[in-house]
N, C-alpha and C positions, 0 to 999 in steps of 0.2 A: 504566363501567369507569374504573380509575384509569389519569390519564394517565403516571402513574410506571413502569406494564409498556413505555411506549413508549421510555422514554429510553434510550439507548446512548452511551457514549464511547470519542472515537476521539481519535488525535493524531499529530501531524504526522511523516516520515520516523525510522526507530529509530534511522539512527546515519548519521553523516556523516563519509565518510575521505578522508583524504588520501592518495594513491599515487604514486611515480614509476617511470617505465619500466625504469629499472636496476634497481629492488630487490621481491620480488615481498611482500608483506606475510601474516601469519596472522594471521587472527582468529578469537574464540572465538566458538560459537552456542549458541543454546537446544540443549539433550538432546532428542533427536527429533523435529532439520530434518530432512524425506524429500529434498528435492529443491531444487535450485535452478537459478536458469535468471539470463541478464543480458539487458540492453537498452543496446547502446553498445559499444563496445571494452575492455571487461574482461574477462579470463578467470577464471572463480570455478569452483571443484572443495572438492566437500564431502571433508572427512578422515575415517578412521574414529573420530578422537577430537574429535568433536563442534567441529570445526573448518574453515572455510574456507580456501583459498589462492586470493589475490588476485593478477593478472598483468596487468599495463596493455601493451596493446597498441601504443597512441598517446595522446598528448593529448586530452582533454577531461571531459567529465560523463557518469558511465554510473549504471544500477542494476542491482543485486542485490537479486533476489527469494527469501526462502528460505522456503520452503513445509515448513508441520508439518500435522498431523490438524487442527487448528482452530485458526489461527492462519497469516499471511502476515506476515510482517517483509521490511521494504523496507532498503537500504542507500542509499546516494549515496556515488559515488566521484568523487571531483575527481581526477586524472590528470594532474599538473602544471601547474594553471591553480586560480584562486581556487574556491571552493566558491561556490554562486550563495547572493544575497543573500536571507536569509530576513525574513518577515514581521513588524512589530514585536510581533506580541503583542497581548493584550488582545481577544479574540476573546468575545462576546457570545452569549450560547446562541442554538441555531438554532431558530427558531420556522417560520419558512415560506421559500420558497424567495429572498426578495431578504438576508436575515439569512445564509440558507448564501451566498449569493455573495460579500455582503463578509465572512464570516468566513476563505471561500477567499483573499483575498486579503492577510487580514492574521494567521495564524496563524502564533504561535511557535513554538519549538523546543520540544520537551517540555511543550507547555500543551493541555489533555486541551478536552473542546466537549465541551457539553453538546445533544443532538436532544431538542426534541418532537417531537410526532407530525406536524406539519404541514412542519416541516424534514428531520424524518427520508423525509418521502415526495419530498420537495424532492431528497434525496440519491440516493434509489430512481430516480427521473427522470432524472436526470444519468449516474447508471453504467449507464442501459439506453440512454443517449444514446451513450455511451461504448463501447458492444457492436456497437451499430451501425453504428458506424463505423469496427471492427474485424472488419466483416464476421460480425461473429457475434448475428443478429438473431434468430435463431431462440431462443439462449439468454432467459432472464428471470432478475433482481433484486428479491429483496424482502428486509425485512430483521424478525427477530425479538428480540424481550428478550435473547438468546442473541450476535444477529449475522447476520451477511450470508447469503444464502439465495439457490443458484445455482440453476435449475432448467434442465434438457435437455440438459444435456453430454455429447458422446457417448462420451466418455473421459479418463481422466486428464491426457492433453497437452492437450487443450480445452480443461478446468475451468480448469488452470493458465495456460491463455493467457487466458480470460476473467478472470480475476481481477487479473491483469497488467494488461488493458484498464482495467478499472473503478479500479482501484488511485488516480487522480486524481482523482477524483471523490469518494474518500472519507474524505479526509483522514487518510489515517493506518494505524496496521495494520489489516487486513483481517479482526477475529475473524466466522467462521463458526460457522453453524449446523446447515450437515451438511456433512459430512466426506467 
């Protein structure tokens, strides 16, 4: 089999904003975000015109998660403090699991990775590492030509808190493969 059904590209956080607690900001999203959820002191509420509204609660680093049919888009909000220092760049295709860890470590802004089949399983390992210790063991991670492949969830707030979990481990947005 050709190792080219294995490859998938992913990349690092979609958008990085800047907030302050006086002023609540709007931003625009993809046409048919369902759902979003935060990690941190933001307050995020989807619009019905295809728009968030952002509300900082306190200082610091929060995310918004915004969940479509196949697709998770990640935010990073900096809250009246520096946005944290990204990776330089120049990130190396991932072939097996030591290539995904320095890639984790030195990945740029908008710069897409390249998975074969030996790193993409590297990645599988890591977001089941990552479930794990979100207490949700029971769920599994595999990933197809397509994208990420949740298996055992027992409902919609589940799926969405596992993908939340895994979300670091996998560099970037989250395309799925069942919806």
């Amino acid at each position: 089999m050709l190792l080219l059904a294995a490859l998938l590209l992913a990349m690092p956080a979609d958008k990085r904003l800047q907030l302050s607690v006086k002023a609540p900001l709007i931003e625009r999203v993809d046409p048919g975000t369902l759902f979003i959820e935060t990690e941190g002191d933001v307050h995020a509420e989807l619009l019905p015109s295809d728009e968030i509204l952002l509300e900082a609660k306190k200082p610091g680093v929060s995310r918004v998660f915004l969940f479509s049919k196949f697709l998770v888009r990640v935010y990073e909000v900096a809250v009246e403090v520096p946005l944290p220092a990204l990776g330089p760049g120049g990130c190396a295709p991932v072939i097996d699991a030591k290539t995904y860890e320095a890639c984790r470590a030195c990945i740029g802004p908008g710069e897409k990775v390249v998975f074969e089949l030996e790193g993409l399983q590297a990645v599988a390992r890591a977001a089941q590492v990552e479930l794990s210790k979100a207490s949700l063991a029971h769920l599994s991670v595999g990933f197809s030509p397509y994208g990420l492949r949740l298996k055992g969830a027992r409902d919609e707030a589940e799926r969405r808190r596992a993908l939340r979990a895994v979300w670091p481990a996998l560099l970037g947005p989250v395309r799925l493969d069942n919806p």
